[in-house]
C-alpha positions as CSV (number, residue, x, y, z in Angstrom):
1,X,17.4,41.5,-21.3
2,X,15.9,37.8,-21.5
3,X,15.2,36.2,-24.9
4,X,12.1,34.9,-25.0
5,X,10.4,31.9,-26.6
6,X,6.7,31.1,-27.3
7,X,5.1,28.5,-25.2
8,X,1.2,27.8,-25.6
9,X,1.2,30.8,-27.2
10,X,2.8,32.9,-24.2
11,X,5.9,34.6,-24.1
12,X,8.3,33.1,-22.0
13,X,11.9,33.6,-20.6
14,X,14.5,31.2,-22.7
15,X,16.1,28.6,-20.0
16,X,19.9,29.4,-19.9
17,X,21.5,26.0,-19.8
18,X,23.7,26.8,-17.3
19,X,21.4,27.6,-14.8
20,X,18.9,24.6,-15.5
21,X,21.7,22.8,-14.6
22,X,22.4,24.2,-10.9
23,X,18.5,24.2,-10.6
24,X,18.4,20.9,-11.1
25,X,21.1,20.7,-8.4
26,X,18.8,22.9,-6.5
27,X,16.0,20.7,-6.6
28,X,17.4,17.6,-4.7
29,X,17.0,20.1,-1.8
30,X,13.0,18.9,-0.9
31,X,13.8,15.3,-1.7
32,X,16.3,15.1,0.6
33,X,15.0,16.3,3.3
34,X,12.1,14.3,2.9
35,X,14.2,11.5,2.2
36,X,15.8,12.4,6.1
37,X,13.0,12.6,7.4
38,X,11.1,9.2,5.9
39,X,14.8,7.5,7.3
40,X,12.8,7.3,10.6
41,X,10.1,5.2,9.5
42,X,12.8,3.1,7.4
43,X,14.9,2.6,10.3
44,X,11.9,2.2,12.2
45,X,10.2,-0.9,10.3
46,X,13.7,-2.7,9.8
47,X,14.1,-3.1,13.6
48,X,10.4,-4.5,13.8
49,X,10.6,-6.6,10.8
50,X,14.2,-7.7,12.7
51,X,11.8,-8.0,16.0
52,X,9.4,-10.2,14.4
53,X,12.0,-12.5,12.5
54,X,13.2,-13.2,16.0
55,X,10.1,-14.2,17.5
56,X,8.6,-12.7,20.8
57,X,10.5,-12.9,23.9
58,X,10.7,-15.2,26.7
59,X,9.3,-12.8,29.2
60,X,6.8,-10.2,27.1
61,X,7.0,-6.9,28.8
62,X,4.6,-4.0,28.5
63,X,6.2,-2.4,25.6
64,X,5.7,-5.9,23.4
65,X,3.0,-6.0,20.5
66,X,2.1,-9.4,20.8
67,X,-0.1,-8.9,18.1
68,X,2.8,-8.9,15.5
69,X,3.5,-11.9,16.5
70,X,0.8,-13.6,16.6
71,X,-0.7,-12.2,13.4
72,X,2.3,-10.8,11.7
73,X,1.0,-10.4,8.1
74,X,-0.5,-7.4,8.2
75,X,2.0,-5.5,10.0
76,X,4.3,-7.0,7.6
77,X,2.8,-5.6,4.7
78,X,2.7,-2.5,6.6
79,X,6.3,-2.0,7.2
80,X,7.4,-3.3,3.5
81,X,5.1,-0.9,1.6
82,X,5.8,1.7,4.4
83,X,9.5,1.0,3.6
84,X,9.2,1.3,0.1
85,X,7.0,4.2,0.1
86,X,9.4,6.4,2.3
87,X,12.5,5.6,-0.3
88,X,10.9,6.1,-3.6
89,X,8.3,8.8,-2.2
90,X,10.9,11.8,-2.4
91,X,12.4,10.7,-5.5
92,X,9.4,11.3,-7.4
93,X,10.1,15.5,-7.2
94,X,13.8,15.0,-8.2
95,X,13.7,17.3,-11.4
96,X,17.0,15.4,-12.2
97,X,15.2,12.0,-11.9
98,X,11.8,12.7,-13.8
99,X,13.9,14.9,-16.6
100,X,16.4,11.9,-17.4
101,X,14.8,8.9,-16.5
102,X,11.5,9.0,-17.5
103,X,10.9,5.4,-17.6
104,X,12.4,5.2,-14.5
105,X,10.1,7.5,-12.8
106,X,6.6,6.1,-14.1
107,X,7.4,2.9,-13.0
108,X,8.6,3.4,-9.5
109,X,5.6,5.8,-9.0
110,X,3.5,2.9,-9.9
111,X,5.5,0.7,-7.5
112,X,4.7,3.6,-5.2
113,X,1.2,3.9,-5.4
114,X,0.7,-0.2,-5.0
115,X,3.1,0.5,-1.3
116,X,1.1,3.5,-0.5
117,X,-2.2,1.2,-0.9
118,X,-0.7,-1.4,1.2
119,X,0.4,1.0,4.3
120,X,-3.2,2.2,4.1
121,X,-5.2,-0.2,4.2
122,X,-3.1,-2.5,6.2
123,X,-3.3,0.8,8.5
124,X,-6.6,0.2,8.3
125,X,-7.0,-3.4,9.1
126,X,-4.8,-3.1,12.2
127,X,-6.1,-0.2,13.5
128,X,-9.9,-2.0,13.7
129,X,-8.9,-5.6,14.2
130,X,-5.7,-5.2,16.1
131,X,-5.8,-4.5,20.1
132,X,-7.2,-1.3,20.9
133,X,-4.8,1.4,22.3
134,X,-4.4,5.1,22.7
135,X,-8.0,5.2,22.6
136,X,-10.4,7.6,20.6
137,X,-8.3,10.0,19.6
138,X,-6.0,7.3,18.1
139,X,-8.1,5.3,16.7
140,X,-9.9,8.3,14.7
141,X,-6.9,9.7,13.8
142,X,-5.1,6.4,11.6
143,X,-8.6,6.0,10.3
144,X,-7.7,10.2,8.9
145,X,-4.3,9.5,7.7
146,X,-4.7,6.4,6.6
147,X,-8.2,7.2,4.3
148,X,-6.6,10.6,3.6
149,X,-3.4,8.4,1.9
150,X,-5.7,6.4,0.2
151,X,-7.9,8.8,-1.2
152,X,-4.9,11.2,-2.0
153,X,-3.5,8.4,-4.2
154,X,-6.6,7.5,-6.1
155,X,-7.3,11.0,-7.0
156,X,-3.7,11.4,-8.2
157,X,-3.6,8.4,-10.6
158,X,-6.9,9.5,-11.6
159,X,-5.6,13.0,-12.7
160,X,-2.4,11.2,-14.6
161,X,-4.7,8.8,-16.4
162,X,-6.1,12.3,-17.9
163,X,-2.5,13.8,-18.3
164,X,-4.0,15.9,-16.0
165,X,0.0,16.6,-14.8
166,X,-0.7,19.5,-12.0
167,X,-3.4,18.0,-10.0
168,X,-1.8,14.8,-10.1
169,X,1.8,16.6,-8.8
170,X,-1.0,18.6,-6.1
171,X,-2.4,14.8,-4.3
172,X,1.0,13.3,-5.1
173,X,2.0,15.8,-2.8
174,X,-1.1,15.1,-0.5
175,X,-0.1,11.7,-0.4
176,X,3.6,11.8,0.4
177,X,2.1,14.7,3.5
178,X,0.2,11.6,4.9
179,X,2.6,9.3,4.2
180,X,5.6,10.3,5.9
181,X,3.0,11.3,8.8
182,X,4.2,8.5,11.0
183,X,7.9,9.9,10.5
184,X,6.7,13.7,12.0
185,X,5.2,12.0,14.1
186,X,8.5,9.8,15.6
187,X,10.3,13.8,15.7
188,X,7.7,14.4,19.6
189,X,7.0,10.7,20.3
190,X,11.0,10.1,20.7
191,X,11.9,13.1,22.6
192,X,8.9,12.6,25.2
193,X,9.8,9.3,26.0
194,X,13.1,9.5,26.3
195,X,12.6,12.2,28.7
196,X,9.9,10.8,30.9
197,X,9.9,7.1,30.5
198,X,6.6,6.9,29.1
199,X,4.0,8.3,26.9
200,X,0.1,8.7,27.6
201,X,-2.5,7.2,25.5
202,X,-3.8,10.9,25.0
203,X,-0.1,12.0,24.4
204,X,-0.3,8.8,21.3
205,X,-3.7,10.1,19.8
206,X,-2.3,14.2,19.7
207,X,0.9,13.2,18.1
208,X,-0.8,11.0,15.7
209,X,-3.0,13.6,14.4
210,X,0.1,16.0,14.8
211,X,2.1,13.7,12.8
212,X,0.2,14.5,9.7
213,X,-1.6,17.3,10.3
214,X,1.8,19.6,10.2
215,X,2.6,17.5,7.1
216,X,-0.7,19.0,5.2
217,X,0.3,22.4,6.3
218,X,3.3,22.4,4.9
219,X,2.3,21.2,1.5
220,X,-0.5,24.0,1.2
221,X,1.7,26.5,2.0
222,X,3.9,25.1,-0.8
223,X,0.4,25.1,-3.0
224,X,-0.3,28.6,-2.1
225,X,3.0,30.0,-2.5
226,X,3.0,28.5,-6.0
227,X,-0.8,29.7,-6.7
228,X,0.0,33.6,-5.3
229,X,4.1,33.8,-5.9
230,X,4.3,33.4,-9.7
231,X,2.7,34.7,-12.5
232,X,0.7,32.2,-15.2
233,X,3.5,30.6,-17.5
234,X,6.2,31.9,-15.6
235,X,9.0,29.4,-15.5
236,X,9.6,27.6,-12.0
237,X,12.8,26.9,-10.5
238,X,13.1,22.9,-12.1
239,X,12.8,24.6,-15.9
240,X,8.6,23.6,-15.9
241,X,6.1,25.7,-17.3
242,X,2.8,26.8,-14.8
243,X,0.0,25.5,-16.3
244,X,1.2,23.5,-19.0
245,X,-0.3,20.1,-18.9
246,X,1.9,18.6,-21.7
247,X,5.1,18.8,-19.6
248,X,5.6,14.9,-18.4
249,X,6.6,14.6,-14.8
């Protein structure tokens, strides 16, 4: 039988050491498949930063953004907070990080909220001022993910201002769904044209929405497996408490 232990005033299992411990293993599991999966983008803005650093080439062809070349600060930004946003992202739900380095973990989630502002809007910026392509459906659906980033992040540092720790861990999550859209979205665009060659400006538009679309249903399925799968105050897998807003993440 479990000892238990009061918490809030709720009777609670007692956390065996021993098994926090290969929980805590257990929950590097998420971040690093997210951390796989943002690699794309990662590996994906180093070779156009690379591109850019070089200069265009002699003989432009139809796959060269001359854009980036001839305006290459916004995409710039783009790529370095996009960068930065896909490596410290996942970290931030690494039970092992937020338990033991604190410090650590506030102040790379506020370097990650300043790189998550930066893919937006820069997202934002290119997607109106830049060339058009892809049409309609592209266009409407950066403005989605990139205002859905933006807004997820401003509603998650308004919920830690409060110490309002589960709603903030809910658009955190939100955020990181819209962020590593562009990475879900490289999983179709890559296959398609390495198979035929090419890729449709409607075949750009449905993967875009795609992209982050599958990313949001993924995280609500998370939310309502959390909401419907446990109890109130039962403990989760990383040692927290449901519902206990004192428990810093």
């Amino acid at each position: 039988m479990n000892n238990l232990q009061k918490v809030g005033g709720t009777a609670v299992p007692q956390i065996n050491p021993a098994n926090q411990k290969n929980n805590l293993k257990k929950g590097w599991l998420a971040p690093a498949l997210l951390l796989a999966l943002g690699s794309l983008n990662v590996l994906s803005g180093a070779m156009q930063l690379n591109n850019i650093q070089q200069g265009p080439p002699p003989v432009p062809d139809e796959f060269t953004a001359m854009q980036y070349f001839l305006m290459p600060i916004p995409i710039v930004l783009h790529i370095v907070g996009g960068i930065l946003f896909n490596l410290l992202g996942p970290l931030q739900f690494a039970p092992a990080i937020w338990q033991r380095w604190p410090q650590w973990h506030r102040w790379s989630g506020r370097l990650l909220i300043v790189a998550g502002f930066m893919v937006a809007f820069s997202g934002l910026w290119m997607n109106h001022f830049y060339p058009a392509y892809g049409g309609v459906l592209k266009y409407s659906g950066i403005m989605v993910n990139s205002l859905g980033l933006a807004v997820s992040l401003l509603i998650a540092v308004r919920a830690i201002l409060v110490r309002d720790i589960p709603h903030h861990r809910v658009w955190m999550m939100r955020a990181i769904a819209f962020g590593l859209g562009p990475a879900t979205q490289r999983l179709f665009v890559l296959p398609i044209f390495f198979i035929t060659g090419s890729i449709s400006n409607l075949m750009i538009g449905f993967v875009i929405w795609l992209g982050f679309s599958l990313n949001l249903l993924v995280v609500e399925w998370i939310l309502w497996r959390e909401r419907t799968g446990k109890s109130n105050g039962e403990v989760q897998h990383d040692g927290r408490i449901l519902g206990q807003k004192s428990v810093r993440i």
